[in-house]
C-alpha positions in Angstrom: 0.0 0.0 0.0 1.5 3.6 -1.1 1.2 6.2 1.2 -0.5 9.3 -0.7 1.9 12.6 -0.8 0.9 15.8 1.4 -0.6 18.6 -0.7 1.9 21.1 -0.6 -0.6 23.7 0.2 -1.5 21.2 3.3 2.2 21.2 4.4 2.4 25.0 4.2 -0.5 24.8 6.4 1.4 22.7 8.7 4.4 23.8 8.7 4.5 27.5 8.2 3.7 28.9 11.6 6.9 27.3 12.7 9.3 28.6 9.9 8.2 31.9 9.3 8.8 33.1 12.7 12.4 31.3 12.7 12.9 32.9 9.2 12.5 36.5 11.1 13.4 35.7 15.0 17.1 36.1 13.2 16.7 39.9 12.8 16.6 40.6 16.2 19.8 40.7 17.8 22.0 38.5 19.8 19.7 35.8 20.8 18.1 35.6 17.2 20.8 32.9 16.4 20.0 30.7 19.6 16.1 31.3 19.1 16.6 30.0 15.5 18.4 26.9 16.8 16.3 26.3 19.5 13.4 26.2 18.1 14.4 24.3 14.7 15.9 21.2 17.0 12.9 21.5 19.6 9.8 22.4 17.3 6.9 19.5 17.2 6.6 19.2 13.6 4.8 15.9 13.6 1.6 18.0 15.1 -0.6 20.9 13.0 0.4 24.1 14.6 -2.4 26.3 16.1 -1.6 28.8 14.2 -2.4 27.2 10.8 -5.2 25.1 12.1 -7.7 27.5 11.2 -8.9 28.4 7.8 -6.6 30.9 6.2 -8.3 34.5 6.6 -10.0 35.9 3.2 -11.0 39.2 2.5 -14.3 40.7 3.7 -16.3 43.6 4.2 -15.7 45.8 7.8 -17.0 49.1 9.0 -12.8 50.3 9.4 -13.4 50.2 5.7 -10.1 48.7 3.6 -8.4 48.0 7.0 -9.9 44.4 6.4 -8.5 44.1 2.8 -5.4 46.2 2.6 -4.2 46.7 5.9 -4.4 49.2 8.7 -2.9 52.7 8.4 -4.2 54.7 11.3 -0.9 55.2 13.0 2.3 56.3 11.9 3.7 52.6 12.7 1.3 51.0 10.7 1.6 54.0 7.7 5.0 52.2 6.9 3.2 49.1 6.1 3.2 47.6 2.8 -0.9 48.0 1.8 -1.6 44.3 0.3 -1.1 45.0 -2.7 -3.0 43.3 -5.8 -2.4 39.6 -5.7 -2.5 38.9 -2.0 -5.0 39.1 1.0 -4.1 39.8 4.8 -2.1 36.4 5.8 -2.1 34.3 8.8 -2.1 34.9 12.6 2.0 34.9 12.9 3.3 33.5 16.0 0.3 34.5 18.2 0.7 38.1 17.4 -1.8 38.5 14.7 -1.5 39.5 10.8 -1.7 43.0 11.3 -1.0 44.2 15.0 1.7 47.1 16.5 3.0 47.3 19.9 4.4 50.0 22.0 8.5 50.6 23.0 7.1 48.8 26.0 6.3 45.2 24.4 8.5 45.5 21.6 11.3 45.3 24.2 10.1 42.7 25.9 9.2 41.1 22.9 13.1 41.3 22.0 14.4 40.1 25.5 12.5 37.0 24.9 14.2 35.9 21.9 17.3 35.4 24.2 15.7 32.5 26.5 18.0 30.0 25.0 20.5 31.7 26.8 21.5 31.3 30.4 22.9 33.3 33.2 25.2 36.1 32.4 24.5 35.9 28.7 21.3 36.5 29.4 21.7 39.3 31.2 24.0 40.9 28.9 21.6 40.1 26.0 18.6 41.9 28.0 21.2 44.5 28.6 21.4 44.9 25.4 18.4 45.3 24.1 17.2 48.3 26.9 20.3 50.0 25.1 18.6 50.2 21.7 16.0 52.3 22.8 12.7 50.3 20.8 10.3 53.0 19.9 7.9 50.0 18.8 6.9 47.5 16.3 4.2 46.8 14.0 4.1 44.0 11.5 1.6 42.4 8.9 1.3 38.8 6.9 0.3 38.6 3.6 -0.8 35.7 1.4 -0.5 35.3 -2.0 -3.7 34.7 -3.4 -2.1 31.0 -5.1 -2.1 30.0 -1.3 1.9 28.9 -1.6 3.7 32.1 -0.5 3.5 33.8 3.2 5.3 37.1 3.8 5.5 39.2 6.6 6.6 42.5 7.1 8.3 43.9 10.3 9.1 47.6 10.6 10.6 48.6 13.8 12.3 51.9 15.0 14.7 53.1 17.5 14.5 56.1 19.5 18.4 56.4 18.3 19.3 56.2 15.0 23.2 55.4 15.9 22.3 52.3 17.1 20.7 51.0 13.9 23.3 50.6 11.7 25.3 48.6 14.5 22.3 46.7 14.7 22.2 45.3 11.0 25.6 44.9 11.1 25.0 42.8 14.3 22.2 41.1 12.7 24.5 40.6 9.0 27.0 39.3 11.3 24.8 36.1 12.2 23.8 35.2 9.0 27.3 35.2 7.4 28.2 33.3 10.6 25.6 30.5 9.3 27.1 30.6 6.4 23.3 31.2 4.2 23.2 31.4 0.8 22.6 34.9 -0.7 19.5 36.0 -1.9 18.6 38.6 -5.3 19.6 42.2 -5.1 16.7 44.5 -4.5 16.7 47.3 -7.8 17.5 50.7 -5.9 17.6 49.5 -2.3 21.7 49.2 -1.7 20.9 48.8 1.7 18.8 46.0 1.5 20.2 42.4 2.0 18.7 38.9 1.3 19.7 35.4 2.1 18.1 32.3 1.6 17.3 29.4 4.6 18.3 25.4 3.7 15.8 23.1 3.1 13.4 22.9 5.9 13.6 19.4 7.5 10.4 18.0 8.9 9.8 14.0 10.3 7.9 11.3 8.4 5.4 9.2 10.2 8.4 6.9 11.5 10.5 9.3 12.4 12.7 9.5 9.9 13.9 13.1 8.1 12.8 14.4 5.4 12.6 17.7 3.3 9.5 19.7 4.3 9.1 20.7 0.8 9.3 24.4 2.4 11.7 27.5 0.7 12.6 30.4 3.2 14.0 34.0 2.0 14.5 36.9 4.7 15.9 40.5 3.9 16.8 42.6 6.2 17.2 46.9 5.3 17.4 50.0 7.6 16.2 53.7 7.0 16.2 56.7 9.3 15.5 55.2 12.0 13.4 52.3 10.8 14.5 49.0 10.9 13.0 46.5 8.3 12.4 43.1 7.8 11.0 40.5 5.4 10.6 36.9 6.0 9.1 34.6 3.2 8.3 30.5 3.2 7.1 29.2 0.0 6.2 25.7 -0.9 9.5 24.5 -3.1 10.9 25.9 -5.6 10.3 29.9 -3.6 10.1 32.6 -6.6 13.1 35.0 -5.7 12.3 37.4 -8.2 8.3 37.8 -6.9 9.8 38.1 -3.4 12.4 40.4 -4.6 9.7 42.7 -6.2 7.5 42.6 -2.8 10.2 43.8 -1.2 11.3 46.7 -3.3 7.5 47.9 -3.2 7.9 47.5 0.9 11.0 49.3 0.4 9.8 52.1 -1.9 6.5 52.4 0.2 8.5 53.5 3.4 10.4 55.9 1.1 7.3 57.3 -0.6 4.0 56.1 1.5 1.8 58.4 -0.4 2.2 56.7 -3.7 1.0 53.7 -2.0 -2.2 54.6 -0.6 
């Protein structure tokens, strides 16, 4: 008897609430490395994740108006926001923080500090240290689904009440990916700044146990402006399209730079 293969929409449904966060838990810091181990090693990836165990969220009529279709852009935070643009919907619920959600400097450093709880004692402390230094003015972030159901993006924009600590920051951040040695990803057209890697095959566990590609892609670019911090985490079922994530970012990207043309 032959064992029928997964969809690979139904794998991205299983799977994708515990990539995606990994993909972007690296762009914060020191502890974004351990998280990124941690939770690869530790994840349950034999059991649907609650965050993909609901029906994927579709498009709908709301008295906000085009907050339910495009996004919300009552604040400045969420201003910086990529609307969805044509092609996409709002995405999933991402790591229990919702698809479209901001958080004060408040949570956003806490937030931060508890990326760093694989670490122990005084490198913990240092960690947590480190973080109160950067001065988080807050975070907002939004998922977006591509409307063939086999690409999840989501955006985090993030600033720091001091802009000299930003660029240390990325380089911090750069530091760690090198350090994993990841493949790099496309050049963004007129974003210099901007830098893309690509994640290895995502390994998941048969039904005995036994390893196995996940059949999962993962992209993540990282950028800084002002005082804004950005990053952009995809997972796509195999093969990922570099160049259609390389053009969501550049429209990210050119949104922060020129919001009104985007509205």
């Amino acid at each position: 008897m032959t064992t029928r293969e997964p969809e690979p929409r139904s794998r991205a449904r299983r799977l994708v609430g515990v990539v995606l966060p990994v993909v972007l838990a690296l762009g914060t810091a020191g502890g974004g490395l351990v998280y990124v181990q941690r939770t690869a090693d530790e994840a349950d990836r034999t059991v649907p994740t609650s965050l993909w165990s609901r029906n994927l969220p579709k498009p709908g009529k709301d008295p906000a108006g085009d907050a339910a279709v495009r996004g919300r852009s009552s604040t400045p935070m969420s201003r910086l926001l990529l609307p969805v643009p044509e092609g996409y919907r709002l995405g999933p619920d991402i790591d229990g923080h919702g698809n479209d959600s901001e958080v004060g400097a408040k949570e956003a450093t806490q937030r931060m500090k508890d990326l760093g709880r694989g670490l122990a004692g005084k490198d913990r402390r240092d960690f947590e240290k480190r973080v109160e230094k950067l001065g988080l003015g807050g975070l907002a972030h939004r998922s977006y689904l591509a409307d063939s159901d086999e690409l999840v993006l989501e955006v985090q924009v993030m600033r720091l009440k001091d802009r000299k600590y930003l660029r240390g920051f990325h380089e911090l951040d750069r530091g760690l990916v090198e350090w994993m040695d990841l493949k790099k990803g496309p050049k963004i057209k007129g974003h210099p700044e901007a830098v893309c890697h690509m994640f290895p095959p995502y390994i998941d566990l048969d039904a005995d146990g036994a390893e196995e590609e996940s059949g999962l892609d993962g992209m993540r670019c990282t950028a800084y402006t002002g005082d804004t911090s950005v990053v952009i985490g995809a997972v796509a079922t195999d093969p990922l399209d570099t160049s259609e994530v390389a053009d969501f970012v550049k429209q990210q990207l050119d949104h922060i730079a020129s919001p009104g043309e985007y509205v």
